[in-house]
C-alpha positions in Angstrom: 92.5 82.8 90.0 91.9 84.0 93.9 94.7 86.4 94.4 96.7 85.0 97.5 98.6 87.0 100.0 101.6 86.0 101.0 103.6 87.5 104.7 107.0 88.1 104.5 107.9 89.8 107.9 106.1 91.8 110.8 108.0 94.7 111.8 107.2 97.8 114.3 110.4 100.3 114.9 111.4 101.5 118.1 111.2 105.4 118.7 114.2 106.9 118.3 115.0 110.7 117.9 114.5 112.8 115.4 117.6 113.3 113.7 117.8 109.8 113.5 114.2 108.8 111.8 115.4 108.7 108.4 117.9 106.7 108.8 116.3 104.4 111.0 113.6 103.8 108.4 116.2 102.1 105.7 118.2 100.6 108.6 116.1 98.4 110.6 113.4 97.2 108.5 113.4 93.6 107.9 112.5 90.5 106.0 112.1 88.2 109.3 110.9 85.2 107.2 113.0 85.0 104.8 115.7 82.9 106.0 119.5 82.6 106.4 119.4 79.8 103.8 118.6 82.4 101.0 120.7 84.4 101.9 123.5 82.1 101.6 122.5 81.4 98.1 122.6 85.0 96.9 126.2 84.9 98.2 127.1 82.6 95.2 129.2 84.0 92.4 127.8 86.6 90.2 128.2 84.1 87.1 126.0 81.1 89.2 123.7 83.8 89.8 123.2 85.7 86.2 122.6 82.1 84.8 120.8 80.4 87.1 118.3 83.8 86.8 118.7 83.8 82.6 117.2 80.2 82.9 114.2 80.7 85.1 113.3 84.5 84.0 109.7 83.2 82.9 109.0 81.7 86.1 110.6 84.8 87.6 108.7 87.0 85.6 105.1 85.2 87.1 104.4 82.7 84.2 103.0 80.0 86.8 101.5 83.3 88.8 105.3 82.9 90.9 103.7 79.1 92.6 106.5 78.0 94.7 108.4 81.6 94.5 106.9 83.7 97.1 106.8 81.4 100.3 109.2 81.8 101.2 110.4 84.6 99.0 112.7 83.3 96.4 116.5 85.2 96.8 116.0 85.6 92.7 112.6 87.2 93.0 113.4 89.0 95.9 116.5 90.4 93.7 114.4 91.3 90.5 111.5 93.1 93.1 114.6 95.1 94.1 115.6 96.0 91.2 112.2 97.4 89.6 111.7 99.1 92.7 115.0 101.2 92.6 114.2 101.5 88.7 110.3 103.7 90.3 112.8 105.0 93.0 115.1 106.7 90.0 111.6 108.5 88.8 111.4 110.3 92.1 114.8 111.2 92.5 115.0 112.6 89.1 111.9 114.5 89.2 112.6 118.3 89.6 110.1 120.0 92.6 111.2 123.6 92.2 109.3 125.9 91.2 112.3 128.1 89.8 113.8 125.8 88.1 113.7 125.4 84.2 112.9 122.1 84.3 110.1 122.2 87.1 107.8 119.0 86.3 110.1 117.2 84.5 112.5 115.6 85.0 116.0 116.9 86.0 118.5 114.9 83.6 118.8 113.6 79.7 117.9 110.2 79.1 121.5 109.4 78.9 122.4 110.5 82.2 119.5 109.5 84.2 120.7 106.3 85.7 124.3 108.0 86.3 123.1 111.2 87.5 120.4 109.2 90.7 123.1 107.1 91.6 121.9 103.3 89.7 125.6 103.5 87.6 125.1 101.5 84.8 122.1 99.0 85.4 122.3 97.2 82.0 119.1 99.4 80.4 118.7 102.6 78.1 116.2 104.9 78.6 114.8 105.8 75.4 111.7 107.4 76.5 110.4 110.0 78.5 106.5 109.5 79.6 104.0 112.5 80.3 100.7 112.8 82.1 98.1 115.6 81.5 95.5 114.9 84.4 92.1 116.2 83.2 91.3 118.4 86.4 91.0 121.7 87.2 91.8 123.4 90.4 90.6 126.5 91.0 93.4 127.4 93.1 96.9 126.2 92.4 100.6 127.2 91.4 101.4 124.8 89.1 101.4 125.0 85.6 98.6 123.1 83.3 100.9 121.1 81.6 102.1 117.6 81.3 104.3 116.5 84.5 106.8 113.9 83.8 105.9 110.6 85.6 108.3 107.9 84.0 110.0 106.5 81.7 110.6 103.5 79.2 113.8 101.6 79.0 115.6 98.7 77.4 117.7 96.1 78.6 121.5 96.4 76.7 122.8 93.4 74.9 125.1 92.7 78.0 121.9 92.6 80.1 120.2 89.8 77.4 123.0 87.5 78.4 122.3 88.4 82.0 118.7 88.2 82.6 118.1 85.6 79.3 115.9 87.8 77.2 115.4 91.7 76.0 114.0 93.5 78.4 112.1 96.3 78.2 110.6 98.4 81.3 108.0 100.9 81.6 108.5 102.3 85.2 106.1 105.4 86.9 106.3 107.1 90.0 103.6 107.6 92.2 101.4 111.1 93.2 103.5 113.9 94.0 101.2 117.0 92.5 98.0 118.7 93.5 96.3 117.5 90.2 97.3 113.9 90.4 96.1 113.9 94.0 92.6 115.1 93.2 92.8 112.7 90.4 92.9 109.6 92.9 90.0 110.6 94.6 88.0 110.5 91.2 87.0 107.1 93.3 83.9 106.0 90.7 84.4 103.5 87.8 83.9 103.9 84.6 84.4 101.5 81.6 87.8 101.1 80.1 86.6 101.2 76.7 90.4 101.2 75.7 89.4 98.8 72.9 87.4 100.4 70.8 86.4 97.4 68.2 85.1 96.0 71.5 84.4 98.1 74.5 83.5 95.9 76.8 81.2 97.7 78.7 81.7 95.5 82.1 85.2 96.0 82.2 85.3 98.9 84.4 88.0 100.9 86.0 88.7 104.4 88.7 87.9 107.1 87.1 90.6 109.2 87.9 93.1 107.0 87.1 92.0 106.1 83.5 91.8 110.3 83.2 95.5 110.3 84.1 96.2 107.9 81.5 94.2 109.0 78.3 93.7 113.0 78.8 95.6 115.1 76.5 96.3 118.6 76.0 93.3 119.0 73.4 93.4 122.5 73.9 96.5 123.0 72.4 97.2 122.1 68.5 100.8 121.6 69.2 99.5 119.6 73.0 101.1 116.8 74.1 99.8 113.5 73.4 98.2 111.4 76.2 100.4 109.3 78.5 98.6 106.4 77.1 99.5 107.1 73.4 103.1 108.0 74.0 103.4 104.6 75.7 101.9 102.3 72.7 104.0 104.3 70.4 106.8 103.6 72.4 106.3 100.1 73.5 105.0 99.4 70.2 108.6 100.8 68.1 110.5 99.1 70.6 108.4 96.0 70.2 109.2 96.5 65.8 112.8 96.7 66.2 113.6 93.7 68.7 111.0 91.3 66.6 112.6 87.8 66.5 114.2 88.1 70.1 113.3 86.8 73.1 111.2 89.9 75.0 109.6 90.4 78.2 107.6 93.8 79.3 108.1 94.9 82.9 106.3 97.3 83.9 106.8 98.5 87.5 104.9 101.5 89.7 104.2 103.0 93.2 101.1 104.1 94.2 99.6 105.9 91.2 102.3 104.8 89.7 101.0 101.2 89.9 97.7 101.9 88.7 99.2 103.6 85.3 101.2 100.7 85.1 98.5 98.0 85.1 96.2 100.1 83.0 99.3 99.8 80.0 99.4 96.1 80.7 95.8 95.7 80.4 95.8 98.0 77.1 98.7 96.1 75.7 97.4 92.6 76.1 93.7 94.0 75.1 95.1 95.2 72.0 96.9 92.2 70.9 100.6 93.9 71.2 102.1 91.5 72.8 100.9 89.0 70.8 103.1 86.3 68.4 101.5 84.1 67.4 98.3 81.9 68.8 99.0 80.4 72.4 102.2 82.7 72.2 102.6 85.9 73.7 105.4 88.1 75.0 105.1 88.3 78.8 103.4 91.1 80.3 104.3 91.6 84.1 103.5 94.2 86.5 105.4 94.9 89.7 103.3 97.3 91.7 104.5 98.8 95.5 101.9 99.9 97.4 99.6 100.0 94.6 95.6 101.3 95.1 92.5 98.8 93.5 92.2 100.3 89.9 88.9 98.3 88.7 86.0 96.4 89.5 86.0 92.3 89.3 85.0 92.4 85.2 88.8 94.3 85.1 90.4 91.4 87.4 88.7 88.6 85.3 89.7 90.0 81.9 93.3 90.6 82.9 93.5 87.3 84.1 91.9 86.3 80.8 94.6 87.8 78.6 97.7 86.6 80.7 98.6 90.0 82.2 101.0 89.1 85.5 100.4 91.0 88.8 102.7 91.2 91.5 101.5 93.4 94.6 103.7 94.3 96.9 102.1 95.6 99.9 102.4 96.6 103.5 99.3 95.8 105.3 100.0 99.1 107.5 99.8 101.5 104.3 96.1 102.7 104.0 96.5 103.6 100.2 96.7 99.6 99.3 92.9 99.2 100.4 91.5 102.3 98.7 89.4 102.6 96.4 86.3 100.7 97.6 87.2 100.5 101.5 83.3 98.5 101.7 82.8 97.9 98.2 85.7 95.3 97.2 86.4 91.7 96.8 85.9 90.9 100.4 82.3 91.6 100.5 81.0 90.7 97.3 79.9 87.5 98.1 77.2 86.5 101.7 78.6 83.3 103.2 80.6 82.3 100.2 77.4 81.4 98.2 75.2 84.3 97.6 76.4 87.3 95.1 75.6 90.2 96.0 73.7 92.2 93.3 76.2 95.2 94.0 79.1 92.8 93.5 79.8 94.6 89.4 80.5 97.8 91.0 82.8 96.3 93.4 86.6 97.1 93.0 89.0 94.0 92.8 92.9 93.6 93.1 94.3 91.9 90.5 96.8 89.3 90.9 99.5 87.7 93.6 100.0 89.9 96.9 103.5 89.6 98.9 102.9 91.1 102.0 104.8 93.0 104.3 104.7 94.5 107.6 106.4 97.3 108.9 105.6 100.8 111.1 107.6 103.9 112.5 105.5 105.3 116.0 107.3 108.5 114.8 107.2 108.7 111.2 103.9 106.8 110.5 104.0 108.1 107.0 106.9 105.4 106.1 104.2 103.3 105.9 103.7 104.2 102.3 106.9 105.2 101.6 108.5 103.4 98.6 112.2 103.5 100.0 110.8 101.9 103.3 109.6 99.0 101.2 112.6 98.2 99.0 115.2 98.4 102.6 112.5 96.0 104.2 113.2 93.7 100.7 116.8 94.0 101.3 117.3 93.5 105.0 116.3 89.7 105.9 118.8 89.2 108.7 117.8 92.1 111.4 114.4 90.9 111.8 114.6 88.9 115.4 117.2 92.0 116.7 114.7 94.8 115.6 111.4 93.1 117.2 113.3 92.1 120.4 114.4 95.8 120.5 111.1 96.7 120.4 109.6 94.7 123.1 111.9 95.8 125.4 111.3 99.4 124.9 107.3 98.3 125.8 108.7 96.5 128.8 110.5 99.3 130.0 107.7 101.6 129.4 105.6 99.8 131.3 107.5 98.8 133.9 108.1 102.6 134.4 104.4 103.5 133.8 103.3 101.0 136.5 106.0 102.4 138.7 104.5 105.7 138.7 100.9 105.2 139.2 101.7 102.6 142.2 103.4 105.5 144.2 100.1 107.2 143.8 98.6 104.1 145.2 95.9 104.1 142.6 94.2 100.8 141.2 92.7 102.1 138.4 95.5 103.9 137.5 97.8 101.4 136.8 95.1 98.8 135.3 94.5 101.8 132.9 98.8 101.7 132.1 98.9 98.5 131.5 96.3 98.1 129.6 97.3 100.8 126.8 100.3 99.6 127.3 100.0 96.0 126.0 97.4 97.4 123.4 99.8 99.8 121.5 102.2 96.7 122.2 100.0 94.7 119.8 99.4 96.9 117.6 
């Protein structure tokens, strides 16, 4: 399957001043193409909604790879993308940054509490599982501590929630990098097989170094060490799988930017290994929802996820830089001369795997939105400001170059004002 790319709005904010960046970030970025229609059918009843959703959660959930669902954007996909977002969002809100505190690396609050406690309420799931990563790098100078940092968590939908969504949920949800470690992890930019199956390594299917380090090192060091990420997660997924056998189940798994990558890696080790599996031609659906998510293997990874069934959902802004890395030259788009001739290079290329939504939104001021997970889920949630925001934009342009012209026709200079107008219109393109 070609992965297809799918626009859902073009966005660039206006300037404003600095104590209003923040806010302007979650207030004016918008959904322009998805239209008034939609929205109209999200304003249903809750019961309408909940059932019409219970009934179509496979297709939801990308069992026809979301044909039909994602232009325009579906109002109950759109909802669900939503919703495992602010599940990632909870990771990074919960995730204690101070250095003096106890709990520095991990996270801040008890399983119980940590929907509560970041502000979700009561979101129909229980965490029953907290995830650690031990990244296998060492940094000659650092403060931090070489120990596991917390980087999600595993959850299950409650019996209330199977009514709602039509089936047991359970989700798998990571944030993204946030520690010196982790950072030097993702520029580990060479692949590496997978090997994750070890009656059959396949040797082809290759993925980033860096990330597969995140995912399998463990604290070997210490007897009493902490297992790696990856076998905490299989034990997990694989109890959780045990004690719902017989109901109907789907696995979610949702990320941002690293995040995404350790989440696909557990969907491709989960369907490799047969987990998921029922029965022949029956398997419990494996679907990742990745936000701004990096490549994470070469085209031999792509094909055999693909293979097994695993569902990818990319979410991506084409502004945010991270979505094309690894393999800036090296990737899907130059593997093949004139849409005939391989290139003999083409194995070591990196591939993204599965359907891409894309989105389009900047901040002249803050250009690091661009990447920012919040900025995505307020442009998901915001599908009426789109026309207001652009036309707000163009004007400020206007104006500035109205006044730039202005100024360099008092100074009677030709040049001058070719040279305005010209910069002008480019960063109006932009």
């Amino acid at each position: 399957m070609v992965p297809r790319s799918h626009s859902i709005g073009q966005v660039c904010l206006p300037n404003k001043s600095t104590a209003e960046t923040t806010a302007s970030i979650s207030q004016s970025l918008v959904a322009s193409s998805i239209t008034p229609t939609m929205s109209t059918k999200l304003d249903k009843t809750s019961s309408t909604r909940t059932s019409t959703l219970a009934h179509m959660w496979r297709e939801v959930q990308g069992c026809n790879n979301w044909e039909g669902l994602v232009e325009p954007l579906h109002p109950f996909l759109r909802q669900e993308i939503i919703r495992y977002g602010e599940f990632v969002t909870a990771c990074y809100q919960a995730f204690d940054l101070d250095p003096n505190s106890k709990r520095y690396l991990t996270c801040k609050y008890g399983k119980k509490n940590l929907f509560r406690e970041v502000g979700m309420g009561n979101p129909g799931y229980e965490v029953t599982k907290y995830i650690y990563a031990t990244p296998d790098v060492n940094i000659p100078i650092q403060n931090e501590p070489s120990c596991g940092r917390w980087v999600g968590y595993v959850a299950v939908s409650s019996d209330d929630a199977v009514r709602r969504l039509g089936r047991r949920d359970i989700v798998i949800t990571f944030r993204g990098t946030v520690t010196n470690p982790e950072w030097i992890a993702n520029f580990m930019s060479s692949l590496t097989p997978a090997k994750l199956d070890h009656n059959n390594p396949r040797p082809d299917v290759k993925v980033e170094s860096g990330f597969l380090s995140l995912y399998t090192s463990n604290e070997s060091g210490d007897k009493f060490g902490l297992k790696s990420c990856r076998e905490q997660l299989l034990s997990e997924v694989s109890r959780l799988l045990n004690r719902y056998k017989g109901e109907e189940l789907s696995i979610s798994l949702s990320g941002h930017s690293m995040g995404s990558s350790l989440a696909l890696l557990l969907a491709y080790d989960i369907a490799e290994l047969g987990l998921n599996r029922l029965g022949p031609n029956l398997d419990i659906p494996v679907t990742v929802f990745s936000f701004g998510g990096p490549r994470v293997g070469n085209l031999g990874f792509k094909e055999r996820c693909e293979e097994l069934g695993v569902r990818v959902l990319r979410i991506v802004n084409v502004n945010d830089p991270i979505t094309k890395l690894p393999g800036v030259f090296l990737n899907e788009n130059f593997r093949v001369l004139g849409g005939r001739y391989e290139f003999p290079w083409s194995c070591s290329c990196y591939a993204h795997v599965g359907v891409e939504i894309v989105l389009d939104f900047f901040n002249m001021q803050n250009p690091s939105c661009v990447h920012d997970l919040g900025s995505y889920i307020s442009l998901l949630k915001c599908p009426k400001k789109g026309d207001q925001v652009r036309k707000d934009e163009q004007n400020i342009f206007i104006r500035a170059r109205e006044s730039i012209l202005s100024r360099a026709q008092n100074t009677n200079m030709e040049p001058l004002r070719n040279a305005a107008s010209n910069l002008v219109n480019l960063f109006q393109n932009v």
